[in-house]
Backbone and ligand atoms as CSV (ligand in chain L), in Angstrom:
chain,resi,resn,atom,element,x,y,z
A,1,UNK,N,N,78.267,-146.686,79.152
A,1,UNK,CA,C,77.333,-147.580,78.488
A,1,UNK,C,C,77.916,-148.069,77.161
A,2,UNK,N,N,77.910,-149.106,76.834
A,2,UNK,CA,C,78.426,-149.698,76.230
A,2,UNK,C,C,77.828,-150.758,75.180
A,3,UNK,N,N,76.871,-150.813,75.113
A,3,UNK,CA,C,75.852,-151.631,74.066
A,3,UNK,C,C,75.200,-150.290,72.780
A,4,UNK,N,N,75.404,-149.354,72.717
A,4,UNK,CA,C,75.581,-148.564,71.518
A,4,UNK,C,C,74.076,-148.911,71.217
A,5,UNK,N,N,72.990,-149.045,71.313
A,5,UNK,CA,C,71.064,-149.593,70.933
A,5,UNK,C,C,70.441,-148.376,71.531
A,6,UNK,N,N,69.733,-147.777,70.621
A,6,UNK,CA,C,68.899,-146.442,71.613
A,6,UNK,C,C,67.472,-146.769,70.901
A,7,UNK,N,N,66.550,-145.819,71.458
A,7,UNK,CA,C,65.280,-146.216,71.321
A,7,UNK,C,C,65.105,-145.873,69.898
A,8,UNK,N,N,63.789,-146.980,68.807
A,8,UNK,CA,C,63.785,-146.771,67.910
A,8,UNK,C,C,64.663,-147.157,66.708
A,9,UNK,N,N,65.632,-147.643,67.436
A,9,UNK,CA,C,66.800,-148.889,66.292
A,9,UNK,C,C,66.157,-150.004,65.889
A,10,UNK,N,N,66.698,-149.943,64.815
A,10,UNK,CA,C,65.942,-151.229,63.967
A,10,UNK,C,C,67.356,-152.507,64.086
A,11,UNK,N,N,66.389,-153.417,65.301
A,11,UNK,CA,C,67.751,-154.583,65.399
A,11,UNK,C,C,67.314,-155.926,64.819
A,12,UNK,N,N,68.299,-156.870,64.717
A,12,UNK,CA,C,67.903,-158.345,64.835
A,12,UNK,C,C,68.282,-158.984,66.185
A,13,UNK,N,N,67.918,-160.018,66.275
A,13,UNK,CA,C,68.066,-160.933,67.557
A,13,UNK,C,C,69.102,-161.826,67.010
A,14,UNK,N,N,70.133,-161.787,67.554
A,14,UNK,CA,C,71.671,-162.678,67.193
A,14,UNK,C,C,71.541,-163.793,68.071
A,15,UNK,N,N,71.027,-164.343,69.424
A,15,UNK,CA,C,71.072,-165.605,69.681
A,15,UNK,C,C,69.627,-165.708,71.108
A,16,UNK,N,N,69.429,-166.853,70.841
A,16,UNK,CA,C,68.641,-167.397,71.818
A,16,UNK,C,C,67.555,-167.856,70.594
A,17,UNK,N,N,66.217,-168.107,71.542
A,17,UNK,CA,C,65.055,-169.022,70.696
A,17,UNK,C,C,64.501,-167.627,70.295
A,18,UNK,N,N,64.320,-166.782,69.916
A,18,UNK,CA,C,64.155,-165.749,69.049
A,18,UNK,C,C,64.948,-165.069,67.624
A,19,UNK,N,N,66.060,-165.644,67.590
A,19,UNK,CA,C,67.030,-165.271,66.505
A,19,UNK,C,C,66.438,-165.725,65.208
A,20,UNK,N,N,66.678,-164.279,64.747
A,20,UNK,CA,C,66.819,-163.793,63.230
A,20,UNK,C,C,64.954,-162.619,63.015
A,21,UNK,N,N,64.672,-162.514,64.353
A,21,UNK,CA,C,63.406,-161.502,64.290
A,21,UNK,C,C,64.438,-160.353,64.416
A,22,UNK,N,N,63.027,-159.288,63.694
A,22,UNK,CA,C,63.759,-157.833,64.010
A,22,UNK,C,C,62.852,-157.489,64.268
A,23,UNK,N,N,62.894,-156.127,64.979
A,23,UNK,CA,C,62.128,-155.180,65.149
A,23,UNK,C,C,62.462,-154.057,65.882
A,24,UNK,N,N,61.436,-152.764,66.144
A,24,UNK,CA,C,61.905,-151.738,66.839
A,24,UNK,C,C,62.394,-152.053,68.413
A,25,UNK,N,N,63.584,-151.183,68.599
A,25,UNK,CA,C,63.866,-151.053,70.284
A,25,UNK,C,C,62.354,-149.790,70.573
A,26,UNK,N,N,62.321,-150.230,71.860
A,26,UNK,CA,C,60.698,-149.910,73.106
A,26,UNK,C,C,61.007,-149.150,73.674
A,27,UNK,N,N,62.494,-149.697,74.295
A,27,UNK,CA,C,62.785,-149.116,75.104
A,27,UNK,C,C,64.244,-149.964,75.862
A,28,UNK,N,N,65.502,-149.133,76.065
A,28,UNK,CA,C,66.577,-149.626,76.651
A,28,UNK,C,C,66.808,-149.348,77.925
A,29,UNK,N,N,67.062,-150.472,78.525
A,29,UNK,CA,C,67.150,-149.774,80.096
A,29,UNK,C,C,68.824,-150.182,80.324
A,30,UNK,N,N,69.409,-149.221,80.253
A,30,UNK,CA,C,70.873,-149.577,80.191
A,30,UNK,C,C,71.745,-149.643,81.652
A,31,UNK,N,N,71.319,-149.775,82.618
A,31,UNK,CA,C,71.362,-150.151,84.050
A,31,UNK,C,C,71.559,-151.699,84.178
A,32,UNK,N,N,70.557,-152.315,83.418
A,32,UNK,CA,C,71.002,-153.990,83.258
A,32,UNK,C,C,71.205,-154.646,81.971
A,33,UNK,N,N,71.433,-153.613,81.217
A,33,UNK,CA,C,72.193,-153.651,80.080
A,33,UNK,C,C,70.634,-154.780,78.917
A,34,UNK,N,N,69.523,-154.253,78.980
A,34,UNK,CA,C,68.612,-155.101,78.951
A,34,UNK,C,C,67.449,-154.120,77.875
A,35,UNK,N,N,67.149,-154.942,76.938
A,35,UNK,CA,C,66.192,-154.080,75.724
A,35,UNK,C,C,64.559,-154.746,75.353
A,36,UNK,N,N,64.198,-153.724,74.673
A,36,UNK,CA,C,62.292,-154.620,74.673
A,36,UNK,C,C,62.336,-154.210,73.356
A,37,UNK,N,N,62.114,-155.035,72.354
A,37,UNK,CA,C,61.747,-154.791,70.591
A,37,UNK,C,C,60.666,-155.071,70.472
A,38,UNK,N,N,59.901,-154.459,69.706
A,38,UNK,CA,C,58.475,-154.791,69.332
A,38,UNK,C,C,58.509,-155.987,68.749
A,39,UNK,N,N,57.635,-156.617,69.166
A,39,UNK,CA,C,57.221,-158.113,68.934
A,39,UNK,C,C,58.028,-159.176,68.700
A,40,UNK,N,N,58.844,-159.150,69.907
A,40,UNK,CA,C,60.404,-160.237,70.331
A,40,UNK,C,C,59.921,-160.300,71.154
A,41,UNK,N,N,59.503,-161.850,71.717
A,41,UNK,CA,C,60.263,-161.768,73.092
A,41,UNK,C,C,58.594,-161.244,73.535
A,42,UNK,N,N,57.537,-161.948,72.823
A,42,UNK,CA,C,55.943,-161.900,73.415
A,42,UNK,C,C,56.052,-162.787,74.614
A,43,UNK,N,N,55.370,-162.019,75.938
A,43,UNK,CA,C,54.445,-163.078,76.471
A,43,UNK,C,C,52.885,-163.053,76.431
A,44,UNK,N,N,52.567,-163.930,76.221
A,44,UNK,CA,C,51.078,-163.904,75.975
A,44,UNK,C,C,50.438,-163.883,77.859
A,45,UNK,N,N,49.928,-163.149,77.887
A,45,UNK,CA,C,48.984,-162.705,79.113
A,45,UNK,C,C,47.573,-163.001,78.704
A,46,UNK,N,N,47.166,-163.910,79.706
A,46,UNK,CA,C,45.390,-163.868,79.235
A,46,UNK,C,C,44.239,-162.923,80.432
A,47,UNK,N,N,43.728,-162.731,79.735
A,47,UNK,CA,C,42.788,-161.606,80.633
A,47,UNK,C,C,41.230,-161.597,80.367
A,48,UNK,N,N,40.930,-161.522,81.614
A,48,UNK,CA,C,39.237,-161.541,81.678
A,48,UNK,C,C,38.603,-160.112,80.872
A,49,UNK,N,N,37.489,-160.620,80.267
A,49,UNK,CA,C,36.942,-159.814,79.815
A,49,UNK,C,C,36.562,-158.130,80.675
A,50,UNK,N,N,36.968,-157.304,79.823
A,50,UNK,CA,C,36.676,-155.677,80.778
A,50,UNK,C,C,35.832,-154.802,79.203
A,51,UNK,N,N,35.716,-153.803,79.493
A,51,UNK,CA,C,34.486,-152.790,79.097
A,51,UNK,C,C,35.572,-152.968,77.802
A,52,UNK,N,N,36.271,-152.369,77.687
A,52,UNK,CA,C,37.032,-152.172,76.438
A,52,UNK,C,C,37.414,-153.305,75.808
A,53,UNK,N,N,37.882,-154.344,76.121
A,53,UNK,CA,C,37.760,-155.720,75.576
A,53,UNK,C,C,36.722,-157.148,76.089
A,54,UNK,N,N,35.918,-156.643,75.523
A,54,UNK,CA,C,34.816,-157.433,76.195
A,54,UNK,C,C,34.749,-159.046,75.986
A,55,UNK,N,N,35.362,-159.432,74.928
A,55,UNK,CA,C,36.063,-160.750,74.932
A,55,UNK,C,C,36.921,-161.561,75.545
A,56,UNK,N,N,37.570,-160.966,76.131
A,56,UNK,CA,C,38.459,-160.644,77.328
A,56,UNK,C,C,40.077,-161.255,76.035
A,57,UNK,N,N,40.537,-162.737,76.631
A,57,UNK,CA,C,41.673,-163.175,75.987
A,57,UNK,C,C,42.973,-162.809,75.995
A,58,UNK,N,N,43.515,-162.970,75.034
A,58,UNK,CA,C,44.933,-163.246,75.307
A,58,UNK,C,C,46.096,-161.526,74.817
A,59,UNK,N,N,46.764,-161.203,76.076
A,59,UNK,CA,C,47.176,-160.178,75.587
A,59,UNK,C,C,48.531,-159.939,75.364
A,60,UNK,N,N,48.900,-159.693,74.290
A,60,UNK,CA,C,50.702,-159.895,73.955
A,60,UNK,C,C,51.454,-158.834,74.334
A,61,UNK,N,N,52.711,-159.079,75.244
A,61,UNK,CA,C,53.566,-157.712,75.935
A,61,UNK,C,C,54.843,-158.342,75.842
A,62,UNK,N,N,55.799,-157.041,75.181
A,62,UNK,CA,C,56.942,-157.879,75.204
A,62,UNK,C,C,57.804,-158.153,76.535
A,63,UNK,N,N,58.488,-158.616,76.800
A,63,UNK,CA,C,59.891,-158.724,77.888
A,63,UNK,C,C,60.676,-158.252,77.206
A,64,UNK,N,N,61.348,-157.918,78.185
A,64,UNK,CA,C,62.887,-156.913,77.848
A,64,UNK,C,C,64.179,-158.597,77.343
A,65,UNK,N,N,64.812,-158.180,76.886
A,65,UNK,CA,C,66.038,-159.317,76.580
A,65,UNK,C,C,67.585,-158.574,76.697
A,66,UNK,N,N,68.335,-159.545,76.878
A,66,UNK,CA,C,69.662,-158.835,77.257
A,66,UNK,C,C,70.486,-158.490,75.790
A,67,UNK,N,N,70.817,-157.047,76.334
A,67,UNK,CA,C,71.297,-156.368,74.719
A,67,UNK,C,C,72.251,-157.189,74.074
A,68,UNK,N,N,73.090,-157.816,74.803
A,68,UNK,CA,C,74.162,-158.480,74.065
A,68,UNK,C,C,73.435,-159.707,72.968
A,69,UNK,N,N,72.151,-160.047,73.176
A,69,UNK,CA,C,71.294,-160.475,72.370
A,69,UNK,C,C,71.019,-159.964,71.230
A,70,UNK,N,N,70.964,-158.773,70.870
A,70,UNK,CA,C,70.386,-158.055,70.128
A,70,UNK,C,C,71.179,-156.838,69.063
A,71,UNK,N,N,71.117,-157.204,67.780
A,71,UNK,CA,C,72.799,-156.588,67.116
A,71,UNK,C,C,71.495,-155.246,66.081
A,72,UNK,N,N,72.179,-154.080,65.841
A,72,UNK,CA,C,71.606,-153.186,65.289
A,72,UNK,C,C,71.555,-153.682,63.547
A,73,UNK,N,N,70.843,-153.472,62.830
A,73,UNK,CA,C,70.565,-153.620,61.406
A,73,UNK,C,C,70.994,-153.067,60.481
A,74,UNK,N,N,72.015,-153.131,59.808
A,74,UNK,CA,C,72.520,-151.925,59.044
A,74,UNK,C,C,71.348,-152.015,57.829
A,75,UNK,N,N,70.764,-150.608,57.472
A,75,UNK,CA,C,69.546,-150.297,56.110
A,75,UNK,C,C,70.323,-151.063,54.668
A,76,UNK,N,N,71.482,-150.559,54.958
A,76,UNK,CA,C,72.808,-150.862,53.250
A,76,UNK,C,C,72.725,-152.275,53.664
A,77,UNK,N,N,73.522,-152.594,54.020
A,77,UNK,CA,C,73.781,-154.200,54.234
A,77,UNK,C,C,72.262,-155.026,54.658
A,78,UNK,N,N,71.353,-154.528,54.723
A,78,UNK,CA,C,70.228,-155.880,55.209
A,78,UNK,C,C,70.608,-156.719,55.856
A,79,UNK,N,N,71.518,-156.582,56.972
A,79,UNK,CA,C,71.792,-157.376,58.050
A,79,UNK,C,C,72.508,-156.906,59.525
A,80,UNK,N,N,72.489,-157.900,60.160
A,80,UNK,CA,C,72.618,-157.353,61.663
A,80,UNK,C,C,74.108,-156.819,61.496
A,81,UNK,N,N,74.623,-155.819,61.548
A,81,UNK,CA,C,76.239,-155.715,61.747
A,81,UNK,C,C,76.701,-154.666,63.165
A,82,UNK,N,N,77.856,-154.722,63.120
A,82,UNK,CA,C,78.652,-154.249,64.027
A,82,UNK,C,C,78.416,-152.695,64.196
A,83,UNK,N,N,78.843,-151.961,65.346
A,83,UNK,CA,C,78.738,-150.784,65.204
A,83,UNK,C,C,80.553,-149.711,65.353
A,84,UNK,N,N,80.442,-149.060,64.728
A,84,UNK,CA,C,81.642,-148.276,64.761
A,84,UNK,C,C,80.878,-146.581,64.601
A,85,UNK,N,N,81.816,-145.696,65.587
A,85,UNK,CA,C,81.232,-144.552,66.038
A,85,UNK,C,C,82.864,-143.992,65.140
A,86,UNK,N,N,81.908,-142.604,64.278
A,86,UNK,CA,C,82.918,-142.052,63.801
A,86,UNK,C,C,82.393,-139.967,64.204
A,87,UNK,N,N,83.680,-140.041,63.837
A,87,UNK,CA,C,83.618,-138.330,64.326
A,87,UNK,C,C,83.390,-137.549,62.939
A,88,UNK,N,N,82.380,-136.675,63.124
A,88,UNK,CA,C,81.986,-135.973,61.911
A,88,UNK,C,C,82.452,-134.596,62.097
A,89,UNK,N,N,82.166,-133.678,63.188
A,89,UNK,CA,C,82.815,-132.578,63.729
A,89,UNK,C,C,82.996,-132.776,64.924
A,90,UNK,N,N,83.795,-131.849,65.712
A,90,UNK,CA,C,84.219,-131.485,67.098
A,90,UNK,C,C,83.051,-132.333,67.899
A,91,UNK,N,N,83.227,-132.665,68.722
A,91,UNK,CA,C,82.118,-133.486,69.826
A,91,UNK,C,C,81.168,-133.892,69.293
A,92,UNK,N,N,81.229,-134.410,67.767
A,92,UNK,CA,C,80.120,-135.109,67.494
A,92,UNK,C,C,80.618,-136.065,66.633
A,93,UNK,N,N,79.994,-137.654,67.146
A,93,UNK,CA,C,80.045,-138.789,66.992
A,93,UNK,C,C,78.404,-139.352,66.422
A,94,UNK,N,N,78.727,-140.299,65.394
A,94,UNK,CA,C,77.807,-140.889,64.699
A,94,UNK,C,C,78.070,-142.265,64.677
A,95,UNK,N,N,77.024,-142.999,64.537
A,95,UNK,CA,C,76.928,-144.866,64.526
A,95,UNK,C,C,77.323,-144.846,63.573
A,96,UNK,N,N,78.302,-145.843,62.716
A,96,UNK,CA,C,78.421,-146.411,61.362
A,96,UNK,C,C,78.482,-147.751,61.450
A,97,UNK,N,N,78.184,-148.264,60.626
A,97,UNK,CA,C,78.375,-149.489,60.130
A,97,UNK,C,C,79.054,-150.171,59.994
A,98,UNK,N,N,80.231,-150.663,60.349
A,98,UNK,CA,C,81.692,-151.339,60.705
A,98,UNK,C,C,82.214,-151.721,59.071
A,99,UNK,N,N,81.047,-151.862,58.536
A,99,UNK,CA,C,81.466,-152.628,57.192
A,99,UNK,C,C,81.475,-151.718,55.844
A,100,UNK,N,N,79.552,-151.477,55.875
A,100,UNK,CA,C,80.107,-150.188,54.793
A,100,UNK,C,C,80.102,-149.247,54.978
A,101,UNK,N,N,79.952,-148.808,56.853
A,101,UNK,CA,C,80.100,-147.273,56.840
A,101,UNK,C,C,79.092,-146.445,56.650
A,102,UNK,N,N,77.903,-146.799,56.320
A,102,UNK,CA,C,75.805,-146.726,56.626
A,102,UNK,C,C,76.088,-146.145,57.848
A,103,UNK,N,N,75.507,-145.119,57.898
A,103,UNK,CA,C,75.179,-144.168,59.338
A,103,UNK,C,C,73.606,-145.010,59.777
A,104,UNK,N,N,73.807,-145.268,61.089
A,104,UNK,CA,C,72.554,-145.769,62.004
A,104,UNK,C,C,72.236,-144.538,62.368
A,105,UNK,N,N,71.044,-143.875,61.747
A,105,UNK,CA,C,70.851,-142.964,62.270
A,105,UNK,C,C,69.221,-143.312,62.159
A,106,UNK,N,N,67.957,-143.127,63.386
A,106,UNK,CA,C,66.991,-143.184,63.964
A,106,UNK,C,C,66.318,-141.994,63.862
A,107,UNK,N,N,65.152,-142.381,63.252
A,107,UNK,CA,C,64.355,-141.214,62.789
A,107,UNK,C,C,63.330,-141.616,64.221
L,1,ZN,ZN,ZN,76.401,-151.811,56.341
């Protein structure tokens, strides 16, 4: 796997008619290399009124978008950057930041 995005990354949207939103990853399904960020990438669903929404209307769900769409946020830099994996001890690898080296690390 090769798109480096896990759940709970804070990304931007690098191209299509959504670029320059961010928000949380939902969920990655890395089989089609394909991601869902909170509130990217709405479709609005309308729906008849039920017990719990008795107004019925319009209900917003995201779609998944293709990761290569979607670049991780470095916190230091305030912007979408690159990712570089560095070794801290023996079998353990961490996200950095290509630029200044900001650990992506997901709370
Ligand atoms: Zn950075």
């Amino acid at each position: 796997m090769a798109m480096g995005i896990r759940k709970n990354d804070n990304v931007e949207v690098i191209s299509g008619k959504e670029k320059g939103r961010r928000g949380r990853v939902l969920k990655v399904l890395p089989k089609t290399q394909r991601v869902m960020v909170e509130n990217v990438n709405l479709a609005k669903k309308h729906t008849r009124p039920t017990q719990e929404n008795p107004q019925g209307g319009i209900v917003k769900k995201e779609l998944t978008l293709d990761a290569s769409n979607v670049m991780l946020v470095c916190n230091k830099c305030d912007e979408p950057k690159r990712i570089a994996h560095k070794v801290i001890s023996a079998g353990n690898k961490v996200r950095v930041c290509r630029e200044c080296g900001e650990m992506f690390e997901t709370k």
